[in-house]
C-alpha positions in Angstrom: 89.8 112.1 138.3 93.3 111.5 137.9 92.5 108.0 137.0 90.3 108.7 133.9 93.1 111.0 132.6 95.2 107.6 132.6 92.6 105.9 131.2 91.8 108.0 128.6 95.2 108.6 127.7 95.8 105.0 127.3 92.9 104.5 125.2 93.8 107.5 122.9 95.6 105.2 120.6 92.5 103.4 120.1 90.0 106.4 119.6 92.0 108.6 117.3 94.8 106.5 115.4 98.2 107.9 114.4 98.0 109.4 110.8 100.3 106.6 108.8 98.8 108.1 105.2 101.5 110.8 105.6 103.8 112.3 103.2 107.0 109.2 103.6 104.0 107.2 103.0 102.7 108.4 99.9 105.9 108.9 98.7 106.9 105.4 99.3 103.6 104.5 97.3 104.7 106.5 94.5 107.7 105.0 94.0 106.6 101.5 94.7 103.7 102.3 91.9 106.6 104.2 89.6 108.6 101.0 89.3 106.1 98.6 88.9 105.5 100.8 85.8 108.3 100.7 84.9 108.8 96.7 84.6 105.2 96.7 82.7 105.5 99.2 80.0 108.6 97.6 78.4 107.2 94.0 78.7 103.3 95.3 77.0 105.9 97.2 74.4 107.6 94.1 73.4 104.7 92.1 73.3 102.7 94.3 71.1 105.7 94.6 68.9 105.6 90.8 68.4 102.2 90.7 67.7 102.3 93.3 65.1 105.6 91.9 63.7 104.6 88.3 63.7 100.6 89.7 61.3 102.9 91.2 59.4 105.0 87.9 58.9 102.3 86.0 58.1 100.3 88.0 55.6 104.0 87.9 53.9 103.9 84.3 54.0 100.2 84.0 52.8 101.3 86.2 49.9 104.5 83.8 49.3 102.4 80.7 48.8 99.8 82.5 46.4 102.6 83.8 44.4 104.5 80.1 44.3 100.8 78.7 43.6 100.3 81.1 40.5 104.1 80.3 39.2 103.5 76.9 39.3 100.1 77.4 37.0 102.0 79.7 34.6 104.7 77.2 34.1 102.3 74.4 33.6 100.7 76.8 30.8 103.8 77.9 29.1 104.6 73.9 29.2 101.3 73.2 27.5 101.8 76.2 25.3 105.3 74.8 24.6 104.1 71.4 23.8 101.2 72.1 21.7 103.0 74.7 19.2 106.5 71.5 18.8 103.3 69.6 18.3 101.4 71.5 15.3 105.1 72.5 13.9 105.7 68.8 12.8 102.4 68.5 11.6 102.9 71.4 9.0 
């Protein structure tokens, strides 16, 4: 009888396992979990804000050309303008 005991106490580590999902443990897996999220957040903030900041830099520059484009056809009109007017004043 006193042999089973020994076996069965040996064996008890095997049948019923030690609790490792404790309180340190979950602790330590907050904190691991805590500072990972802490590394992320900045790095998804700063890449949004580049997104967002490098639209908005774009539609300006969109908006840049079409206004150089539509200068550039104004002059060439108030050039044509200019011309033809010095034009029909020395015929008159």
């Amino acid at each position: 009888m006193n042999e089973k005991h020994d076996i069965l106490e040996e064996t008890q580590s095997i049948i019923t396992p030690d609790e490792t999902m404790g309180g340190e443990f979950l602790r330590n897996v907050f904190i691991v979990i805590f500072l990972i999220l802490m590394i992320i957040f900045p790095k998804i903030f700063i890449q949004t804000q580049i997104y967002f900041k490098s639209r908005e830099i774009s539609t300006l520059n969109r908006e840049h050309d079409a206004l150089k484009e539509e200068n550039r056809i104004i002059r060439a009109k108030v050039e044509r303008m200019v011309y033809k007017n010095k034009i029909l004043d020395t015929f008159f």
